[in-house]
C-alpha angles and dihedrals in degrees: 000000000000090000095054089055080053098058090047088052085060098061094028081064096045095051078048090065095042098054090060090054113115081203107053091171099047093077111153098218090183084063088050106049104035092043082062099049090045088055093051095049096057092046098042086055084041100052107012112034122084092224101048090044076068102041089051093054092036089055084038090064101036091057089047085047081048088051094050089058101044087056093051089074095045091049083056090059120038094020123201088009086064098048105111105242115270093032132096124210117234099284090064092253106144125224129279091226129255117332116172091209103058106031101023108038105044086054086077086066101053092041094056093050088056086053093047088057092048096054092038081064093045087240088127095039095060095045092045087045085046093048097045083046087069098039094052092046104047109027095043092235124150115257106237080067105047091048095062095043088054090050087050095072084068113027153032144252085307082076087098096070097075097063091039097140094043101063104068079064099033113119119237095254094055086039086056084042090057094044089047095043085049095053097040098065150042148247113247085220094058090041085076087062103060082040101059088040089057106028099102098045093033115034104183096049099120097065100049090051088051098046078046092058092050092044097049090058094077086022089066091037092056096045090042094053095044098045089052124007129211116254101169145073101260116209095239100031106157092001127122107228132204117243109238101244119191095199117205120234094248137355094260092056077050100053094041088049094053087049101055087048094053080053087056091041083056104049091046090058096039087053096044097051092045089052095040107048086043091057095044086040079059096045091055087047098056093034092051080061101051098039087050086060092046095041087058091050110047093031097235124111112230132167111235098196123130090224086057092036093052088041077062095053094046101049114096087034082063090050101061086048081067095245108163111259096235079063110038099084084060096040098043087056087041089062096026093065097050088072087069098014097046122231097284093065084044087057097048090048084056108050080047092051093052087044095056098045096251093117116042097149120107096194086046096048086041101052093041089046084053088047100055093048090107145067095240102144140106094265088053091065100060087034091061106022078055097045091049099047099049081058092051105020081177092078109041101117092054095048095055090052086060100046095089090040100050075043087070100036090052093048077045094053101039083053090047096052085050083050083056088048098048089039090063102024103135112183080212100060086087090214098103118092095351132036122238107284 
């Protein structure tokens, strides 16, 4: 029955993004519908094939073998402060518990420097190209686009790059399609991040985050354009169109660059929670004061807090994910505070929420892990409105029109991609809490 409510999110959502189309009349109907079948095959293969089942759980412990390396060198350097919780070092000394810091953090590094090798080697290049191949020819986008959306599965906001010399003639509607696909979805390097902070209450995590990734990319095509359509000619329209590389000298030079971006990763984020959490810390404070004076006045108790009043907000969008009801109160604060408190504090809410007992379910933890796979929240908007227009300082202003509107596509696609989930959860799939034995 879940399910069912599933399959109607998906189109409640949908009908969401049109109506905030300022061109009612212009619908791409080829973005739509291939963007959904993209989306079942991948979770059919995902959740109902065999052989996918394998493939999920084998990708599932390679990134957690993956994991396990990139601590050691963390463990190298910070010692006892890097040691996951529940583990001991060699010499028998347990861990400290869980520091963001020092375990979760450092693994960005490790993991950029992964994706720099495999770019050095032209590994990423030839699946990006593959993917942006299919999204030009059957949804009758342009290629720049497609291009980036198809970056996007993999990487950041550094997906623009790629398509550098595209953006100063890119339409408004493509321009709204790069910001979306950018906020929709997530950096495999930061990936790394959510995993390690789930891994022990939610094995299988690493699976889930990377079918999500996969998943966000149409989905982003399919909120962008309906949100706002093209009305346009756009310059590579039905071309396939070559990513801008920068290739380093040597793999080496690859592998120190990535490094001393993941540094950079790091202290952005570091910075960004710190200020953010600060600031919203601030707001509950101001508006408990406030709540409290309102409360006593009209007799009723009522959290004020931004967390409870966007749980509000979220709820009935929650609802139509199929998320059991018992759940959805949790699950709809979980997602709605993502939005101010980015989705690394939304992570961290969750695994908390899975440790204390708040959240049992396995379809309600699956479907919120698949709606937080993507940047949609306020700081993303100045991140990436920022990141494009110091590419194309030409189109600044417009860009900065179309920052609050991509917002909404992107909360719309990282809900759609958890509609997929919920669509195709199976209980029997056995790649929920543990991963096959």
């Amino acid at each position: 029955m879940l399910n069912l409510v599933s399959v109607a999110g998906l189109f409640i959502l949908m009908a969401i993004a049109w109506l905030f189309s300022p061109y009612k009349r212009r619908v791409n109907w080829r973005v739509i519908a291939w963007g959904l079948v993209f989306q079942a095959l991948v979770a059919v293969f995902i959740f109902y094939v065999p052989v996918g089942g394998r493939v999920f759980l084998f990708v599932n412990h390679l990134v957690v073998k993956l994991l396990q390396s990139a601590t050691a060198g963390s463990e190298f350097v910070f010692g006892l402060l890097a040691l996951p919780p529940g583990t001991s070092n060699a010499d028998g000394a347990s861990s400290l518990g869980f520091i963001l810091a020092f375990q979760g953090l450092p693994t960005i590094i490790f993991f950029s420097a992964l994706m720099a090798i495999l770019y050095y080697y032209g590994i990423m290049s030839r699946v990006i190209k593959a993917f942006a191949y299919l999204f030009t020819r059957l949804m009758r986008i342009s290629g720049a686009e497609s291009l980036c959306a198809a970056s996007n599965i993999f990487v950041g906001a550094e997906s623009a790059f790629t398509i550098r010399p595209h953006i100063k003639t890119m339409t408004r509607s493509e321009l709204c399609t790069i910001l979306t696909a950018g906020m929709s979805t997530v950096a495999s390097n930061v990936l790394a991040l959510y995993i390690f902070s789930l891994q022990n209450q939610f094995p299988t995590i690493a699976g889930h985050l990377i079918s999500a990734s996969f998943l966000s990319a149409p989905a982003a095509l399919i909120m962008s354009k309906l949100v706002l359509p093209e009305t346009g000619e756009p310059v590579t329209l039905g071309r396939t169109v070559e990513p801008v590389y920068e290739k380093e000298q040597s793999v080496f030079g690859a592998i120190i660059n990535a490094a001393n971006s993941g540094v950079r990763v790091i202290l952005s984020i570091a910075a960004l929670l710190i200020a953010v959490i600060g600031m919203v810390s601030l707001a509950d404070l101001l508006l408990g004061l406030l709540g409290t004076q309102l409360n006593h006045l009209v007799g009723i108790e009522f959290d004020w807090s931004l967390k409870h009043l966007l749980g509000y907000l979220f709820y009935p969008l929650t609802v139509i994910l199929g998320v059991p009801l018992p759940d959805a109160g949790t699950v709809a604060q979980i997602i709605g505070e993502r939005v101010v408190l980015t989705e690394v504090a939304s992570y961290q809410d969750l695994g908390k929420a899975i440790a204390g007992g708040v959240l049992t379910n396995p379809r309600s933890i699956v479907i919120t892990a698949y709606a937080l796979c993507g940047f949609a929240h306020l700081a993303s908007v100045a991140i990436f409105v920022g990141a494009v227009s110091a590419l194309a300082p030409s189109r600044t202003q417009d860009l900065a029109k179309l920052g609050f509107r991509a917002l909404v596509a992107a909360t719309l696609a990282c809900l759609m991609t958890a509609c997929i989930a919920g669509v195709f959860y199976s209980a029997q799939t056995g790649m929920v809490l543990q991963p096959a034995g």
